[in-house]
C-alpha positions, 0 to 999 in steps of 0.5 A: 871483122878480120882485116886483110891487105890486098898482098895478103889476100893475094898471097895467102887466098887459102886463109882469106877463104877460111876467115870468109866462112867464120864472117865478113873480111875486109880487104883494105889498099894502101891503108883504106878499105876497098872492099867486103867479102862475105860468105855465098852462104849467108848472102847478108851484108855486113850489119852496122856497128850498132847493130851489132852493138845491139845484138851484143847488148842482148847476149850480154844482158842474157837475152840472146844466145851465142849462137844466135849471135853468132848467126845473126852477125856473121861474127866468130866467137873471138871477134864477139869477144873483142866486140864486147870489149870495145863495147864495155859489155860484159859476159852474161852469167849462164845458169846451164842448170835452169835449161835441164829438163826434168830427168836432166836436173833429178841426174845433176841433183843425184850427182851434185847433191851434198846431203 
């Protein structure tokens, strides 16, 4: 989750809105966050660390798209990628080609074929 002092917030609304839409941001006074601000959009509150923890234990483990991670916890790309790190997970490894359909795999194998 993006962090914005209430002065920066202030000063800089235009990018406070922009990270707003890409997820939750947290506005924080003298040190301590005083509120949360979350997209009209999405209307969900702000999930939990372990349930983001969990969500991102099954992007990891293969389970879970990016993009289904993305949706389901407000998060950008950037913040899953911190997220897994704090968290000690790793990238899952993502074979594209076990998602052709027929005619897209025959095309990979007719390019990509070394016989």
């Amino acid at each position: 989750m993006q962090t914005f002092t209430a002065t920066e917030a202030k000063n800089n609304f235009g990018n406070l809105m922009s990270a707003v839409e890409k997820g939750s941001v947290s506005i924080t006074r003298n040190g301590r966050a005083v509120a949360i601000l979350v997209a009209v959009e999405t209307g969900k509150a702000p999930m939990s660390e372990a349930e983001i923890k969990k969500l991102l234990t099954l992007y990891a483990d293969g389970l879970m798209s990016r993009h289904d991670v993305q949706d389901e916890s407000g998060l950008a790309f950037d913040e899953i990628l911190e997220r897994m790190a704090l968290f000690g997970l790793t990238l899952p490894i993502v074979r594209t080609i076990d998602r052709y359909d027929a005619s897209q795999k025959a095309l990979y194998d007719e390019i990509f074929s070394h016989e």
